[in-house]
MITI-881515 format. One record per residue: x, y negated, z negated of N, C-alpha, C in turn. Coordinates in Angstrom, 1 decimal. Layout:
MITI-881515
NODE    n.x    n.y    n.z   ca.x   ca.y   ca.z    c.x    c.y    c.z
NODE      X      Y      Z      X      Y      Z      X      Y      Z
...
end
This chain:
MITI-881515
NODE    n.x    n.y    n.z   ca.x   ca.y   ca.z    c.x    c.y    c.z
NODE  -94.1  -11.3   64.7  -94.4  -12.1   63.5  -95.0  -11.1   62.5
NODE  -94.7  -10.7   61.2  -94.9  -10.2   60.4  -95.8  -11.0   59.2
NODE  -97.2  -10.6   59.2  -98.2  -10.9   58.4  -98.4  -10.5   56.8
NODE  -97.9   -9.0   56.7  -97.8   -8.8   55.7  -99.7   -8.6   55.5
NODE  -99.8   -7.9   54.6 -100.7   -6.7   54.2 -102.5   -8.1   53.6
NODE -103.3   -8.1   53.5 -104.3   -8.8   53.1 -103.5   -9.2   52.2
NODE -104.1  -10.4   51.4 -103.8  -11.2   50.3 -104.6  -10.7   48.7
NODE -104.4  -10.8   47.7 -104.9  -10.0   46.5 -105.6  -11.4   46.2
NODE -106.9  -11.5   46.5 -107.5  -12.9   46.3 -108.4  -12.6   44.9
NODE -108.0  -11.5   44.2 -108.4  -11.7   42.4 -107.8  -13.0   41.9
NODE -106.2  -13.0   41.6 -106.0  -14.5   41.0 -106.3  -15.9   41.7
NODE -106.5  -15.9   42.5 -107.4  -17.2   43.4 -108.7  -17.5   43.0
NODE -109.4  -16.1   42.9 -110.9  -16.1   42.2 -111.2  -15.9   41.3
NODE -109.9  -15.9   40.5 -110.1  -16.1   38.9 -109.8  -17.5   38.2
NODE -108.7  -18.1   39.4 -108.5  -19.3   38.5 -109.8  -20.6   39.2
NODE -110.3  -20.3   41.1 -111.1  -20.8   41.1 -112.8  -20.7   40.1
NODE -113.0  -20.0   39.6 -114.2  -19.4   39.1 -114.1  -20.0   37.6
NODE -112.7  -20.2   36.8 -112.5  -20.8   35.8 -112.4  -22.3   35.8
NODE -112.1  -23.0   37.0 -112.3  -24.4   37.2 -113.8  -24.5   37.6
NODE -114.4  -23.7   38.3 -116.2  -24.5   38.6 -116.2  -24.3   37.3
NODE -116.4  -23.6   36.5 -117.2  -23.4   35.1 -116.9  -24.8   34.3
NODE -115.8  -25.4   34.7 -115.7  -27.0   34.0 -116.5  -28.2   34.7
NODE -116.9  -27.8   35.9 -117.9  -28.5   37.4 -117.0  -28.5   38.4
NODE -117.1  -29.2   39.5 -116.9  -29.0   41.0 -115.1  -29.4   40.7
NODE -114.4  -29.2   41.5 -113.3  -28.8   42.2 -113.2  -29.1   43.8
NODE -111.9  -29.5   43.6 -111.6  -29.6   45.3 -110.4  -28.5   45.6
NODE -110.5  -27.9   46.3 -109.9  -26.5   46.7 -108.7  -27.4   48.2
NODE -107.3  -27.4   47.7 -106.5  -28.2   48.3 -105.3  -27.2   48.5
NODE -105.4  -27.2   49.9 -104.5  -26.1   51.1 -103.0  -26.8   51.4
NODE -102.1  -27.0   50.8 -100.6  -27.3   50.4  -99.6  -26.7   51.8
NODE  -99.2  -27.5   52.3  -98.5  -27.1   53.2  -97.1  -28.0   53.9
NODE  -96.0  -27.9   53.7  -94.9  -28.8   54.5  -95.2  -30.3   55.3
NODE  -95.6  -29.7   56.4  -96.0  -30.6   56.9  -97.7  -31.1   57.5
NODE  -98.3  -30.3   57.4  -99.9  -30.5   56.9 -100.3  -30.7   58.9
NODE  -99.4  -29.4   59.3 -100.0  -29.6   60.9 -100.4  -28.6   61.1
NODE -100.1  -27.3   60.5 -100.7  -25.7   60.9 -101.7  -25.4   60.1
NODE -100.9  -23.9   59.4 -101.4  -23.4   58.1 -102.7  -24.2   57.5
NODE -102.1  -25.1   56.8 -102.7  -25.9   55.7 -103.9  -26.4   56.7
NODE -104.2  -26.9   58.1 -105.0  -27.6   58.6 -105.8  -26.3   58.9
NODE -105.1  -25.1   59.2 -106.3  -24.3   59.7 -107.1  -23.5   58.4
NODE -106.5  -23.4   57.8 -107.1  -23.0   55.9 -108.4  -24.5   55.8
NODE -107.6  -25.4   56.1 -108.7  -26.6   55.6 -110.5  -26.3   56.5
NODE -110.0  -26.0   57.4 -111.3  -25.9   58.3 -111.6  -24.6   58.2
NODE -111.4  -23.8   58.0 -112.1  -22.5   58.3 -112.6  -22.3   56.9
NODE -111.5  -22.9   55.6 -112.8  -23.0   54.3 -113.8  -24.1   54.0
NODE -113.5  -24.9   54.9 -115.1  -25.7   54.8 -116.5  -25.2   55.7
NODE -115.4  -24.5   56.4 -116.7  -23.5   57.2 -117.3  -22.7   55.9
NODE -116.3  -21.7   55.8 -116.9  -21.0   54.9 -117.7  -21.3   53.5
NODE -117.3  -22.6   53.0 -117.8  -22.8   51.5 -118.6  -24.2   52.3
NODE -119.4  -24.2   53.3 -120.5  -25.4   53.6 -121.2  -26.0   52.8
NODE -122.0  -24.3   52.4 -123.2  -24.8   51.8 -123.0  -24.5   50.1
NODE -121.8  -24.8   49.4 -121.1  -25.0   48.2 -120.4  -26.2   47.9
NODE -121.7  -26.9   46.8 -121.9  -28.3   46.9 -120.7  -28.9   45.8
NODE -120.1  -27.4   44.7 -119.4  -27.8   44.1 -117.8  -27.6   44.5
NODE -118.1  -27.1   45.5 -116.3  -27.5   46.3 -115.6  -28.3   47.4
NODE -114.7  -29.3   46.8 -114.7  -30.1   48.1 -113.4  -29.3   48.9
NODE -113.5  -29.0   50.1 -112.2  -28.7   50.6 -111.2  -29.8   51.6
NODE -110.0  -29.7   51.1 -109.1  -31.0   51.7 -107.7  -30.1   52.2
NODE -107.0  -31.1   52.6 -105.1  -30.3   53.0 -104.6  -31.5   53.0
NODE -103.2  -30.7   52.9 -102.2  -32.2   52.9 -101.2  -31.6   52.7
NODE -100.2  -31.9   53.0  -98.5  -31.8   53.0  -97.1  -32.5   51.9
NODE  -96.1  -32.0   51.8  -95.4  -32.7   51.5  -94.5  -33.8   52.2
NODE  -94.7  -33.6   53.9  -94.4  -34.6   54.5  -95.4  -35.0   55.7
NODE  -95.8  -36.1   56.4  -96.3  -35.9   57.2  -96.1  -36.4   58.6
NODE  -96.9  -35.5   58.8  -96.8  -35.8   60.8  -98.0  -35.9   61.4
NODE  -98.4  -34.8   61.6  -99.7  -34.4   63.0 -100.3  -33.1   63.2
NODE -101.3  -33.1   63.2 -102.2  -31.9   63.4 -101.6  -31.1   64.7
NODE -101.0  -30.2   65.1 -100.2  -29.7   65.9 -101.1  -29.0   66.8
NODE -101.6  -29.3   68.4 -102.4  -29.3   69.2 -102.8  -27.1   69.1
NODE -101.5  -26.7   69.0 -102.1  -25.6   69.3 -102.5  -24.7   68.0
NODE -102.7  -26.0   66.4 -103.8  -25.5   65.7 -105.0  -25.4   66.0
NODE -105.2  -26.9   66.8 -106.4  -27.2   67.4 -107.3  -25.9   68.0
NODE -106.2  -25.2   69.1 -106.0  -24.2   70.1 -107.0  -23.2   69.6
NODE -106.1  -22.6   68.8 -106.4  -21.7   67.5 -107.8  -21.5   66.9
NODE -108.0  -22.8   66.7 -109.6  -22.8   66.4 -111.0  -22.5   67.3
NODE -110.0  -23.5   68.4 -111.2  -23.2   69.4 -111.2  -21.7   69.7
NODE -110.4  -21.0   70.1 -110.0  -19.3   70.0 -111.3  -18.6   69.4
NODE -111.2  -19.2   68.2 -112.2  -18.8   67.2 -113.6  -19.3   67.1
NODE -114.1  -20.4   68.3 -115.6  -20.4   68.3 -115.9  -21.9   67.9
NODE -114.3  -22.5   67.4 -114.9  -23.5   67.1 -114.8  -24.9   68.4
NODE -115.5  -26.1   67.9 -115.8  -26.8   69.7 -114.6  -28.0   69.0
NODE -113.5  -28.2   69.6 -112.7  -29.1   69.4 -112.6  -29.9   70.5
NODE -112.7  -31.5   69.5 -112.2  -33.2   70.8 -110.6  -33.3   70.4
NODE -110.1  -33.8   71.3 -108.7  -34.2   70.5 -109.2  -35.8   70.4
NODE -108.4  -36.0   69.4 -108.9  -37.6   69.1 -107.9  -38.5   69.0
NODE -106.3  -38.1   69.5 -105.5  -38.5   70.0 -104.0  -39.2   68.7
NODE -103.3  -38.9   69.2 -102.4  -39.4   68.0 -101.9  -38.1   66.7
NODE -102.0  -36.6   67.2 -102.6  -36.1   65.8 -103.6  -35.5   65.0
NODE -104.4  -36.3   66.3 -106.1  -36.2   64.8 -107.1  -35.1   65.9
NODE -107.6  -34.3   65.3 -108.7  -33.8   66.1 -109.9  -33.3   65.2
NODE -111.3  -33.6   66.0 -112.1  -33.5   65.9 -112.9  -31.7   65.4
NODE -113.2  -31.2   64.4 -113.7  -29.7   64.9 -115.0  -29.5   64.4
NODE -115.9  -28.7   65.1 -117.2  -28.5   64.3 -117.4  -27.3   64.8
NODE -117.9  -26.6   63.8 -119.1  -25.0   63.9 -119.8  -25.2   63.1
NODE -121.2  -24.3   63.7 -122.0  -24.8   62.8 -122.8  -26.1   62.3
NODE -122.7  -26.1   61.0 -123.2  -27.4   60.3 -121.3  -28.4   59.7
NODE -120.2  -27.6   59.8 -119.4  -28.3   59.9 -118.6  -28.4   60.9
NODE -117.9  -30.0   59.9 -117.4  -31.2   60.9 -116.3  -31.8   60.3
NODE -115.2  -31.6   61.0 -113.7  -31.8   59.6 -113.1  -32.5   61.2
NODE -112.2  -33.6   60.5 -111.0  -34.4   61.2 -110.0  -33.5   60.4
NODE -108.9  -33.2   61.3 -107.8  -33.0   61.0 -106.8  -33.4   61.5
NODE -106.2  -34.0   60.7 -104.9  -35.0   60.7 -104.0  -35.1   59.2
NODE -102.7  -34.8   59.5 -101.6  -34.9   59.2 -101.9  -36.0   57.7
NODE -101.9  -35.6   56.2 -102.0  -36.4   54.9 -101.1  -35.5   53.7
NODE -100.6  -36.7   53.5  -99.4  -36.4   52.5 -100.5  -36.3   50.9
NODE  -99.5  -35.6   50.0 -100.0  -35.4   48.7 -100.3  -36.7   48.0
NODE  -99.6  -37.5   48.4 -100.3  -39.0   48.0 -101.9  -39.4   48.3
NODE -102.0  -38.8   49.1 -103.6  -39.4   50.2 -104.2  -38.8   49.5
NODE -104.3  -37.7   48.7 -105.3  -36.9   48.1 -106.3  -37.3   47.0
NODE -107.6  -37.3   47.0 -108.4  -38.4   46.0 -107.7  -37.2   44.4
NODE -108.0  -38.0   43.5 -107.8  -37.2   42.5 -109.1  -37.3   41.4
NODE -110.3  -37.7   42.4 -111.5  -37.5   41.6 -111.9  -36.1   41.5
NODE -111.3  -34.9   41.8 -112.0  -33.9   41.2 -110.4  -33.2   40.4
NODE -110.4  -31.6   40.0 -110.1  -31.2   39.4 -109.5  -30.7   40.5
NODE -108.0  -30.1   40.9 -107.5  -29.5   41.7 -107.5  -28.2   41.9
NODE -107.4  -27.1   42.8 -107.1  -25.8   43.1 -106.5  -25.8   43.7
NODE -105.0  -25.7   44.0 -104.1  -26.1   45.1 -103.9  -24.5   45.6
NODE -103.7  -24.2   46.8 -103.4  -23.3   47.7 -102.2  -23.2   48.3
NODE -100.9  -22.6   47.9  -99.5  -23.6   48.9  -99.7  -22.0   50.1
NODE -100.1  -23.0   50.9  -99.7  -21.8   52.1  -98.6  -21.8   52.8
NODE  -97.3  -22.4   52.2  -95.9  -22.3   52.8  -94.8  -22.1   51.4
NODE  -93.9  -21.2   51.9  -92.9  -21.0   50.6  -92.2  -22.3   50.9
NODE  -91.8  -23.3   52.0  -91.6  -24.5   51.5  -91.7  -25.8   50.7
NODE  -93.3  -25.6   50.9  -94.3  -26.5   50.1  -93.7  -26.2   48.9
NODE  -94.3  -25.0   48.7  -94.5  -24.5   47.3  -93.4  -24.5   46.5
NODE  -92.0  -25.0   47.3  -90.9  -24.8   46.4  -90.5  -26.4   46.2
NODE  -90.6  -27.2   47.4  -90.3  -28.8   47.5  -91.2  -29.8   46.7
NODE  -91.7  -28.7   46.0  -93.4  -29.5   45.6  -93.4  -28.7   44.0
NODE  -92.8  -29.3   43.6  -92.8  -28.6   41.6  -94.1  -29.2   41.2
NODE  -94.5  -30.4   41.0  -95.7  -30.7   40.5  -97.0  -31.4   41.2
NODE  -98.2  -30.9   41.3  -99.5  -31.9   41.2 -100.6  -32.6   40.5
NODE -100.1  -33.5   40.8 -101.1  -34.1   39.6 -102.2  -33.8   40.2
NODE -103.0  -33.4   38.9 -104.2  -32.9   38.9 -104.1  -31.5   38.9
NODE -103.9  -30.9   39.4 -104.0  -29.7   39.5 -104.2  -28.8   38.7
NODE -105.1  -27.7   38.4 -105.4  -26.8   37.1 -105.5  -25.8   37.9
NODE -104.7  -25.3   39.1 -104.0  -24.1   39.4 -103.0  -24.1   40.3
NODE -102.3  -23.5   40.5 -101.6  -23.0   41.6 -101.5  -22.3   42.0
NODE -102.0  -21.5   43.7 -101.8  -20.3   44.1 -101.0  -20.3   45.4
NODE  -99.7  -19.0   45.1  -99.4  -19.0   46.2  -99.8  -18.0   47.4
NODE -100.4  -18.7   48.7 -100.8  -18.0   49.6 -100.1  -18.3   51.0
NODE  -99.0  -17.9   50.7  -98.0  -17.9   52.0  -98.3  -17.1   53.2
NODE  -98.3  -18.0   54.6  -98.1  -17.5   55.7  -97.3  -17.5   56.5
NODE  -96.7  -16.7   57.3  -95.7  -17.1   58.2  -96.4  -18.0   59.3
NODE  -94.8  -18.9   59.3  -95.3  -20.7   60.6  -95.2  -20.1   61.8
NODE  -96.8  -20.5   62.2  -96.7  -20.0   63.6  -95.9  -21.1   64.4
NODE  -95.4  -22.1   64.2  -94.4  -23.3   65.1  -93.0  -22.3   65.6
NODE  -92.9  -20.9   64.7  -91.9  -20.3   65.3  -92.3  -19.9   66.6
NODE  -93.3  -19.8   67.3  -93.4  -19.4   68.9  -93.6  -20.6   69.4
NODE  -94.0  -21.8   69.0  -94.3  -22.8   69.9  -93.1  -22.6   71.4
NODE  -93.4  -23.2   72.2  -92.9  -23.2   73.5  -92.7  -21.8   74.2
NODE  -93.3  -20.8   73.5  -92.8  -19.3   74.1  -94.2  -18.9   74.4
NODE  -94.0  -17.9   75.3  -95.5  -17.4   75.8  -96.3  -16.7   74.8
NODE  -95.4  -16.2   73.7  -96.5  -15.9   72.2  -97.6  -16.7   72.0
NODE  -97.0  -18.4   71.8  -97.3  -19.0   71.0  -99.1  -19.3   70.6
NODE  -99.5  -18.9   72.1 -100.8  -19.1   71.6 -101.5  -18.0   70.7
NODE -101.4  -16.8   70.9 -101.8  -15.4   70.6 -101.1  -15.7   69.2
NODE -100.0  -16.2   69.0  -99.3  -16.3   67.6 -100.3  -17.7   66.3
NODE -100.5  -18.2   67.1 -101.6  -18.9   66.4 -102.5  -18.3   65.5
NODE -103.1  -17.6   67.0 -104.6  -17.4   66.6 -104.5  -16.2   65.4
NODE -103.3  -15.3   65.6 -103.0  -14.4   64.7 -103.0  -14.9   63.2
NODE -102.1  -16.2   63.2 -101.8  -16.5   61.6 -103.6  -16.8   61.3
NODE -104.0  -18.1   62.4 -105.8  -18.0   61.8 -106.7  -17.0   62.1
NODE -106.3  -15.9   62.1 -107.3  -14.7   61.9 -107.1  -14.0   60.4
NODE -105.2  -14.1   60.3 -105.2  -13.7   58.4 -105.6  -14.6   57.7
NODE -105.6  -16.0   57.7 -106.1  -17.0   57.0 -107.6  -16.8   56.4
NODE -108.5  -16.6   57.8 -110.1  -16.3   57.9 -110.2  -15.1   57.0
NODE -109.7  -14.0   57.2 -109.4  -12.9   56.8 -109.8  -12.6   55.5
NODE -108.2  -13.7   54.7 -108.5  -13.9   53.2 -109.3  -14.6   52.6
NODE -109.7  -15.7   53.3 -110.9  -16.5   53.0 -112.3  -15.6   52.7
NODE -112.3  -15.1   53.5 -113.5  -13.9   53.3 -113.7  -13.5   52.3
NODE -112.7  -12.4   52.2 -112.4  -11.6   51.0 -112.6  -12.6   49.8
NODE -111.6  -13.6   49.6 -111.7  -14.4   48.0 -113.4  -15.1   48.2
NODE -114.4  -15.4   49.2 -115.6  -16.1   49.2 -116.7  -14.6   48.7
NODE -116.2  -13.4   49.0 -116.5  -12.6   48.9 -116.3  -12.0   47.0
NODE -115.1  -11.8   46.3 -114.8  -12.2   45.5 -115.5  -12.6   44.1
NODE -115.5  -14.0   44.9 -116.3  -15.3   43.9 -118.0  -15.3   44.2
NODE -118.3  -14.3   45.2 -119.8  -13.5   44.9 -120.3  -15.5   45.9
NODE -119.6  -15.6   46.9 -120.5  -16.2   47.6 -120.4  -15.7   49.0
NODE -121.3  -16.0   49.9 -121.7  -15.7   51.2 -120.7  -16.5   52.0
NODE -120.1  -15.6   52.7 -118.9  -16.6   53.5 -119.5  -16.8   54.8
end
């Protein structure tokens, strides 16, 4: 699986840093089907931006399904304590956060704040021309770890795509001059 080089999280943290200056923002992780990528971006930046009262962080898909168990996997890898909650939905907490993740289409998405959308799939991002709300679009493509499902990669392939996710998250929290 080819990751491809860090992410250049300047235009991420220029167009985020131009929306707080209008007030809070919800920073919304775009993804196909809202079972990988997009769910493991959702959690690991509400880890990171906790105690950042002006960003809400959400995900969602252009189609939906189910939080795909060995995102779940992935997390726990990384320290976090996951329930499965059955159907799709699981439970995750580190720390002081505590996120359900489960499978929500671009419909489900409140449109009471100002959007940041994140497409972390070149599918999303192409099947998906418009969001309402939205006052940016960044694309932050990863390769789908569902390409190893059923192979003895697939766990180690997980954890790999959510270690570059964390990665960038860093960097752009770092960036926007907060404490990740």
């Amino acid at each position: 699986m080819l990751l491809g080089a860090a992410k250049d999280v300047r235009p991420a943290a220029e167009a985020i840093s131009a929306a707080l200056a209008q007030g809070p923002i919800q920073l919304l992780f775009v993804c196909t089907h809202n079972s990988r990528r997009s769910q493991l971006s959702e959690a690991i930046a509400a880890h990171r931006l906790r105690n950042d009262a002006r960003i809400t962080v959400r995900s969602c898909g252009t189609e939906q399904t189910a939080c795909h168990p060995s995102t779940a996997q992935a997390l726990e890898d990384l320290g976090w304590e996951v329930r499965d909650l059955g159907q799709g939905r699981f439970h995750v907490h580190m720390d002081e956060t505590n996120c359900t993740l489960h499978s929500k289409t671009l419909d489900e998405v409140p449109r009471d704040l100002p959007i940041v959308a994140m497409m972390t799939c070149a599918e999303a991002d192409e099947a998906c021309p418009a969001i309402v709300g939205a006052v940016a679009r960044i694309p932050w493509r990863y390769p789908d770890p569902k390409t190893a499902d059923g192979t003895p990669d697939s766990r180690a392939t997980y954890r790999t795509v959510a270690e570059a996710i964390a990665r960038d998250l860093d960097a752009l929290y770092l960036e926007l001059k907060l404490t990740p």
